[in-house]
FIRO-63519 format. One line per 2 residues: for each residue x, y, z of C-alpha. Coordinates in steps of 0.25 Angstrom, whole numbers, plus 5000, padded with zeros to 4 digits. Each point is the difference from the previous one (the first is absolute). Layout:
N
X,Y,Z ~ ...;
END
This chain:
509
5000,5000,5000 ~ 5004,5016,4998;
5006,5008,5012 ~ 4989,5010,4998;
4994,5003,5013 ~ 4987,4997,4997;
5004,4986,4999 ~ 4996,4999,5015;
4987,5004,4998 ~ 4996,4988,4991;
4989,4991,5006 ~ 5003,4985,5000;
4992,5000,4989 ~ 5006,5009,4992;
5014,4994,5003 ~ 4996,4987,4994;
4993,5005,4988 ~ 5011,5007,4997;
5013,4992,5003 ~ 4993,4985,4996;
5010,4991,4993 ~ 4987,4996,4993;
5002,5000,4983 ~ 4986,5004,4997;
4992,5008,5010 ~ 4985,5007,5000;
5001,5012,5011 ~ 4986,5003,5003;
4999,5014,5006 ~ 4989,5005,5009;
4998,5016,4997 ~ 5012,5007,5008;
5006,4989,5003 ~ 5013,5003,4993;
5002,4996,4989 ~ 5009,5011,4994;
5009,4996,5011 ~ 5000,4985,4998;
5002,5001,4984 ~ 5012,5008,5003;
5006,4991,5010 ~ 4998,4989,4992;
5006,5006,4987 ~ 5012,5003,5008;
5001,4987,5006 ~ 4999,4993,4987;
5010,5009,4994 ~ 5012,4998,5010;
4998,4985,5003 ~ 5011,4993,4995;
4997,4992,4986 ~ 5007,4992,4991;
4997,4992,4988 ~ 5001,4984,4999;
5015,5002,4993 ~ 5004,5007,5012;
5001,5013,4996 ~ 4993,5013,5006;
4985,5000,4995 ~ 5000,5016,4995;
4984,4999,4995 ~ 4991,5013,5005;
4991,5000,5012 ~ 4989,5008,4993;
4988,5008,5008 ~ 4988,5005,4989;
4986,5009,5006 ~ 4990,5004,4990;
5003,5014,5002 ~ 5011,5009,4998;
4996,5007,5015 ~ 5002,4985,5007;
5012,4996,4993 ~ 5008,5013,5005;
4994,4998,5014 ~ 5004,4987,5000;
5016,5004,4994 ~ 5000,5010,5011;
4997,4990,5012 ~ 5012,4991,4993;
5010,5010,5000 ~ 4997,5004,5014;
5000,4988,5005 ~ 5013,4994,4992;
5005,5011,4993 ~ 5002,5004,4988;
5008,4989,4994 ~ 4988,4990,5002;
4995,5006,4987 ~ 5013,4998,4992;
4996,4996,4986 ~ 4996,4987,4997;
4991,5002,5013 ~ 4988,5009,4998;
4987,5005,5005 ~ 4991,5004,4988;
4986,4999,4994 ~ 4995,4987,4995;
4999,5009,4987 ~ 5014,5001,4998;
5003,4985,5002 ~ 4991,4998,4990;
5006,5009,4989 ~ 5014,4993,5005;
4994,4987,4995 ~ 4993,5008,4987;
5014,5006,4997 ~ 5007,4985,5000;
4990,4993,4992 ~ 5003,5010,4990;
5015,5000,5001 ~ 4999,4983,4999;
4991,5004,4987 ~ 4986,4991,5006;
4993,5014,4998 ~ 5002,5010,4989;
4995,5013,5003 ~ 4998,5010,4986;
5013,5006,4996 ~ 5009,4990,5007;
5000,5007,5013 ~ 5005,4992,5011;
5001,5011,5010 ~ 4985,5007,5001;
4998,5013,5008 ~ 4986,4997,5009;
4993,5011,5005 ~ 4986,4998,5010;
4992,5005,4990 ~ 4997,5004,4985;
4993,5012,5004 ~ 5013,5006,5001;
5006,4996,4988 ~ 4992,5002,4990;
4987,5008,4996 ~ 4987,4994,5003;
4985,5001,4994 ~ 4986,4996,5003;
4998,4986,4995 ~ 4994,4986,5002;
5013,4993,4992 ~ 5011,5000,5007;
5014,4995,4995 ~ 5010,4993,5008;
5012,4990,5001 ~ 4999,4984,4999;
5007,4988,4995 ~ 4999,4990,4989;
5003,4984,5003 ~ 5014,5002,4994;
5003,5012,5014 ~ 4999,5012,4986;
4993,5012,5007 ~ 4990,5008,4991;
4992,5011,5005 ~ 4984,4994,4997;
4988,5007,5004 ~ 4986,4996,5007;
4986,5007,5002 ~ 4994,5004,5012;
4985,5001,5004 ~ 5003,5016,5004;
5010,5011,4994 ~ 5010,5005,5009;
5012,5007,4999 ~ 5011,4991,4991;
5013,5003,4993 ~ 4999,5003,4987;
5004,4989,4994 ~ 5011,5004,4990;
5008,5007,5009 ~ 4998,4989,5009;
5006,4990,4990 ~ 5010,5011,4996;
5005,4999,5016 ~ 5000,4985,5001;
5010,4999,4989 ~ 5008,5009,5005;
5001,4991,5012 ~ 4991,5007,5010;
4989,4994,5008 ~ 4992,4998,5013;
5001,4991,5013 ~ 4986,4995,4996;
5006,4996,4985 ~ 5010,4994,5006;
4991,4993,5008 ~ 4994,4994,4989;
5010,4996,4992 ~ 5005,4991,5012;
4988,4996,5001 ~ 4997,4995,4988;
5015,4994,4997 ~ 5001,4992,5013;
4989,4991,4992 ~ 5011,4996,4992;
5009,4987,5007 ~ 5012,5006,4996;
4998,5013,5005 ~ 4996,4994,5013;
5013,4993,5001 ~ 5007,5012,4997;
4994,5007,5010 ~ 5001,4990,5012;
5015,4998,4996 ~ 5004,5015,5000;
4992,5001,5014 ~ 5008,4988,5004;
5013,5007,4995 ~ 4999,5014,5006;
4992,4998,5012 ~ 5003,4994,5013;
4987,5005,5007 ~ 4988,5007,4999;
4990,5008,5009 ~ 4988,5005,4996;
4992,5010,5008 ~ 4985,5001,4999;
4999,4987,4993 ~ 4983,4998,5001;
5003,5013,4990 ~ 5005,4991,4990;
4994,4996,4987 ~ 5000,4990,4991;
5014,5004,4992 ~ 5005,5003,5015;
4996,4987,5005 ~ 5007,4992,4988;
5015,5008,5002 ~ 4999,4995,5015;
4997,4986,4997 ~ 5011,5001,4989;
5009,5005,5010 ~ 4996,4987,5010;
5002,4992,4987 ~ 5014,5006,4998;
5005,4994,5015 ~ 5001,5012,5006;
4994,5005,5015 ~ 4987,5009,4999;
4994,5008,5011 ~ 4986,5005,4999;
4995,5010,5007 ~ 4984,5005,5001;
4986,4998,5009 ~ 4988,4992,4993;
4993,5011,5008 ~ 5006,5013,4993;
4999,4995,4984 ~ 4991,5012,4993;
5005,5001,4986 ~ 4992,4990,4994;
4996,5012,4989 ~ 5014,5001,4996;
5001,4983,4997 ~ 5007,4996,5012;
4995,4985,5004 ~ 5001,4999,5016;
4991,4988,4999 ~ 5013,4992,4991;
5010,5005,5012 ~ 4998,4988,5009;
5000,4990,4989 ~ 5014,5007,4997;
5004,4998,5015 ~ 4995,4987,5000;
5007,4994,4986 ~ 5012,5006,5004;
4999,4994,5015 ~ 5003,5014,5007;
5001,4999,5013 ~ 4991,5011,5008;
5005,5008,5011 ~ 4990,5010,5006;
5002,5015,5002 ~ 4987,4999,5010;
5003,5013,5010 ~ 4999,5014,4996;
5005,5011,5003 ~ 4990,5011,4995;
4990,4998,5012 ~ 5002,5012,5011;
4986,4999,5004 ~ 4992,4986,5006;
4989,5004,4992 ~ 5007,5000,4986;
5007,4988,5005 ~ 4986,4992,5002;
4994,5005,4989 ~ 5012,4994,4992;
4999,4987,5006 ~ 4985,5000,5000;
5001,5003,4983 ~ 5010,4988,4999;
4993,4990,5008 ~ 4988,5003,4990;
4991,5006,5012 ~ 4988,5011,4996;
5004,5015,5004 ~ 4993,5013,4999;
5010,5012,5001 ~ 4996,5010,5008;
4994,5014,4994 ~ 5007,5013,5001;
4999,5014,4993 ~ 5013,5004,4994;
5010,5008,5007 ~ 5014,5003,5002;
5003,4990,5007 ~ 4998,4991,4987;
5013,5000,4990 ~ 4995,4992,4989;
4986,4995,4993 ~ 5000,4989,4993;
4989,4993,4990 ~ 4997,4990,4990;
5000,5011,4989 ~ 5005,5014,4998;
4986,5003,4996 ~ 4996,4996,5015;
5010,5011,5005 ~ 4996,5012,4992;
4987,4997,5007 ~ 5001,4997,5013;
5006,5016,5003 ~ 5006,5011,4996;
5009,4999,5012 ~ 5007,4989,4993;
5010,5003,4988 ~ 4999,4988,4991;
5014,4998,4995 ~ 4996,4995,4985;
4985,5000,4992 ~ 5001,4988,4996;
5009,4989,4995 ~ 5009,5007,4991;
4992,4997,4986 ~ 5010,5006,4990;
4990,5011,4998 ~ 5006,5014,4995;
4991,5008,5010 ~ 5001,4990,5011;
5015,5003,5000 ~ 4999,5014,4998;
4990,5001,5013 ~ 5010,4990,5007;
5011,5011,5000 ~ 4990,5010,5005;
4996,4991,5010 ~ 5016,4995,5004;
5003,5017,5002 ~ 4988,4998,5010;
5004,4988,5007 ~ 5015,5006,5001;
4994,5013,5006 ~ 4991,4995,5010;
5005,4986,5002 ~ 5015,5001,4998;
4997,4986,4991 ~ 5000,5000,4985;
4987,4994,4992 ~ 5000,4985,4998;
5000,4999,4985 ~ 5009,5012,4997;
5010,4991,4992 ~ 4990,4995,4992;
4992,5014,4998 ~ 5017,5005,4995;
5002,4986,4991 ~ 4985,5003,4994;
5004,5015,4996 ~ 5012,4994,4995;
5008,5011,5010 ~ 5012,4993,5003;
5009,5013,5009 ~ 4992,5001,5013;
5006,5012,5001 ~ 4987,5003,4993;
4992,5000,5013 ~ 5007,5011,5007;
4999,5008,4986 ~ 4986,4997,5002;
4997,5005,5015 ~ 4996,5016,4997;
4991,4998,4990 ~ 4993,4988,5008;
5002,5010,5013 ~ 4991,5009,4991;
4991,4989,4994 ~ 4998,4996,5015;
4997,5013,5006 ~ 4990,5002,4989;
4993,4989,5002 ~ 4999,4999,5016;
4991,5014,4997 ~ 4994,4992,4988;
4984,4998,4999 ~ 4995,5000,4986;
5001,4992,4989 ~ 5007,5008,4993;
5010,5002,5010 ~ 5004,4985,5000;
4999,5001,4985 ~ 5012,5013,5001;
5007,4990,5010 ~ 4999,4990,4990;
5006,5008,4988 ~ 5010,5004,5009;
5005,4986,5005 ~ 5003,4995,4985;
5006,5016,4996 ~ 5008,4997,5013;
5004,4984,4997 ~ 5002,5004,4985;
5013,5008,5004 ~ 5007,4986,5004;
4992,4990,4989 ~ 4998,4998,4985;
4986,4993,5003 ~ 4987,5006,4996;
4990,5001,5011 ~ 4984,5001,4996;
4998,5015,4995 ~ 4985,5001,5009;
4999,4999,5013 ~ 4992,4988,5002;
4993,4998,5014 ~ 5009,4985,5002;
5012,5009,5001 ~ 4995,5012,5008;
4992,4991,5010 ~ 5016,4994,5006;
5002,5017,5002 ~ 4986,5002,5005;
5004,4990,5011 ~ 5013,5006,5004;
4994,5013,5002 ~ 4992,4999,5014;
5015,4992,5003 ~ 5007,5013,4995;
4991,5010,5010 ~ 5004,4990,5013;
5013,5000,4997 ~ 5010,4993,5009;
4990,5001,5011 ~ 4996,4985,5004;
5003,4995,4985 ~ 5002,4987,5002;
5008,4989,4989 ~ 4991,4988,4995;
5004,4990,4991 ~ 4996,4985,4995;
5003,4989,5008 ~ 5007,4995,4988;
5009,5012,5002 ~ 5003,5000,5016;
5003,4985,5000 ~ 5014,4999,5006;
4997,5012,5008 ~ 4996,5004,5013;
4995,5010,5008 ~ 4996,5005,5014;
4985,5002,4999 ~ 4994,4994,4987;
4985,5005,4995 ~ 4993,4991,4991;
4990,5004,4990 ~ 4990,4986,4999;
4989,4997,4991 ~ 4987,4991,5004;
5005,4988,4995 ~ 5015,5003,5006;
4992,5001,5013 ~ 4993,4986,4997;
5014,4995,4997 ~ 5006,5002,5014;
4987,4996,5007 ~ 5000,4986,4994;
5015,4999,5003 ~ 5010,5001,4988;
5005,4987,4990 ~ 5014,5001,4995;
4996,4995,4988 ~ 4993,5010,4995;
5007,5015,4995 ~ 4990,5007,5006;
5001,4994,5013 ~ 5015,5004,5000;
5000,5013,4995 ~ 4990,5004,5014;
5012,4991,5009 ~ 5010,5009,4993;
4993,5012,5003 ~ 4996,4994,5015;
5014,4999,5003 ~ 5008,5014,4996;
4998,5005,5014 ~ 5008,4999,5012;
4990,5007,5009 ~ 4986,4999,4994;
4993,4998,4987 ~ 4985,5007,5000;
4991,4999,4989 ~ 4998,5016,4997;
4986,5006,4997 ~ 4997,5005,4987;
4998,5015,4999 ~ 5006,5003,5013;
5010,5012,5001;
END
């Protein structure tokens, strides 16, 4: 184990989890039990025991950590170096997105010639999203990258039911030959090859030559491409850790496939090692509550008008927030959409959350890649006409003063982007600044954050207000199932607090 001092700290039960001498482990982590903590303890264990090869010399293969997200891959270097120093991440040993692993296996298949990508690229330059690259329309075709049976990619198209913003498609095709593409094609394209037995042998043997271990956080987030490069890596002989809660998995919208984790566990014959006590509870009350949920008993959370003392709201739906009072400051509209206006209103509404809030808007990189601004400089260039545009509209009333504000939004947005915005004033667009306005006359006096579930999983706070729906209510009377997403995204929100969670009342102030 590290000399960190926080060693000492460990429970037994984290100890074990993170110094087992077990090859293939399942870590399941109650929330604030320390899992951060663990991963990092057991990265740096695995990266300093001793290990050589059956020929007797010194077994140099990397210990490799991969999150889902950039945010918990750069936590989880920080807790490594702390705790062992800087050296633990000295190349071949990494912690990184699951993404770049994959592009890592992408950019060998096409080095060993089992895929061809247009224009004989084998380095590619993967960005997270087209809306950046190239210029988009309204349409119902959209164009995107795939693979024959021989592992050529071509650029193909398919229809959809409704039109939505798509990349045009010959500058699409234009960009892919010149060797640029997304994560999601990349996705694909591995997707699809790994159908092929030779690329599956490929895959398993490079995995076998480069890496000694593999941790993978939030692992009930996994989907099915996920699932099949952990397998490959059990395949390959080498030691996997897995680290997640059955009870936590929420992102069934974006493909992951919690319900395949314990067949994964169980083909691999991981031995499980619980993480049961948390750290979060500072309250007895919070604390039963927990239990209560996990042991699957029926609860009603008690009523409470919003205050100050609350520091987040949480709901379902960011629809659900912008509703339940204008004391609370949503932190997006909706799931970032791609749509121009959406983006535009989402910089508006990210000058607002940094004013009052000190925290920037949840989908500001997506709003920046859909208005294809790439210099963030851009958003301090944009703070005295938005200080302008807000003034106006905390005085605003009339239509036609939401419609001035709309006109100028896009006059302000089109300084910093090429794309064309809807010449009218459409009430859509001025019905996200009719709802920052009464938000805009409160000012930082009670504003309080609110955000999805979705988005406060991982997080914690002190007091925790939740904004419930009938059938939410129904739910936690009935006790919750696991199995069910629904179920688990009300456990997720039940458990961010670590003195109380209230269920807070629509329309108070």
């Amino acid at each position: 184990m590290s000399s960190d001092p926080a060693l000492k700290a460990l429970t037994d039960e984290q100890l074990v989890a993170a110094g087992t001498s077990c090859s293939r482990v399942f870590i399941e982590a109650a929330p604030g039990s320390g899992k951060t903590t663990v991963a990092a303890q057991r990265f740096g264990v695995l990266r300093y025991t001793q290990r050589v090869l059956p020929n007797g010399r010194p077994d140099s293969r990397a210990v490799v950590a991969v999150s889902f997200t950039r945010s918990a891959t750069w936590e989880l270097r920080q807790r490594v170096r702390r705790s062992w120093g800087p050296t633990a991440l000295t190349w071949p040993h990494r912690i990184c997105t699951l993404d770049t692993l994959l592009c890592d296996l992408l950019q060998d298949l096409l080095l060993c010639g089992l895929v061809q990508w247009p224009g004989g690229h084998t380095t590619l330059e993967v960005h997270d999203s087209w809306k950046v690259l190239v210029r988009h329309g309204f349409t119902k075709i959209e164009w995107g990258v795939s693979v024959d049976s021989t592992g050529h990619i071509f650029v193909g198209q398919r229809r959809h039911e409704k039109g939505a913003p798509r990349p045009e498609p010959a500058l699409m095709k234009a960009a892919v030959r010149a060797g640029r593409c997304t994560h999601d094609d990349v996705r694909r394209v591995l997707t699809l090859s790994l159908r092929r037995p030779e690329v599956q042998a490929r895959v398993t043997d490079r995995l076998r030559q480069t890496i000694h271990s593999l941790i993978v956080d939030e692992v009930y987030d996994a989907n099915s491409l996920d699932l099949a490069l952990i397998t490959s890596v059990v395949r390959a002989g080498s030691q996997v850790t897995v680290i997640g809660d059955p009870w936590q998995a929420l992102y069934g919208f974006r493909g992951a496939k919690p319900d395949k984790v314990p067949e994964l566990i169980a083909d691999a014959d991981m031995e499980t090692l619980p993480l049961s006590r948390s750290f979060r509870w500072r309250s007895n009350e919070q604390r039963a509550l927990a239990e209560d949920l996990r042991a699957g008993h029926g609860i009603s959370l008690p009523h409470k008008e919003l205050n100050s003392d609350c520091d987040v709201v949480l709901a379902g739906v960011w629809d659900d927030l912008w509703t339940v009072s204008e004391s609370v400051l949503p932190l997006a509209w909706v799931s970032a959409k791609g749509n121009l206006v959406e983006a535009a209103t989402t910089l508006l509404l990210n000058q607002v959350a940094v004013d009052l809030l000190g925290v920037e808007a949840t989908f500001l990189a997506d709003a920046l890649a859909t208005l294809g601004i790439t210099d963030r400089a851009a958003i301090e260039r944009l703070e005295s006409p938005f200080a302008e545009l807000l003034a106006a509209l905390a005085e605003a009333t009339t239509a036609k003063q939401f419609n001035d504000g709309y006109y100028s939004l896009i006059a302000a947005i089109s300084q910093e982007s090429a794309r064309e915005f809807p010449p009218k004033a459409h009430a859509n667009y001025t019905g996200r600044l009719r709802r920052l306005a009464p938000r805009l006359r409160l000012g930082d006096r009670a504003c309080i954050p609110g955000m999805t579930v979705h988005q406060a999983k991982g997080r914690e706070w002190d007091h925790v207000g939740i904004r419930l729906t009938d059938p939410d209510r129904d739910i936690l009377a009935g006790g919750l199932d696991p199995m069910l997403e629904s179920h688990r995204s009300l456990y997720v929100a039940c458990t961010r607090a670590r003195y109380s969670t209230v269920e807070i009342l629509v329309g108070s102030i």
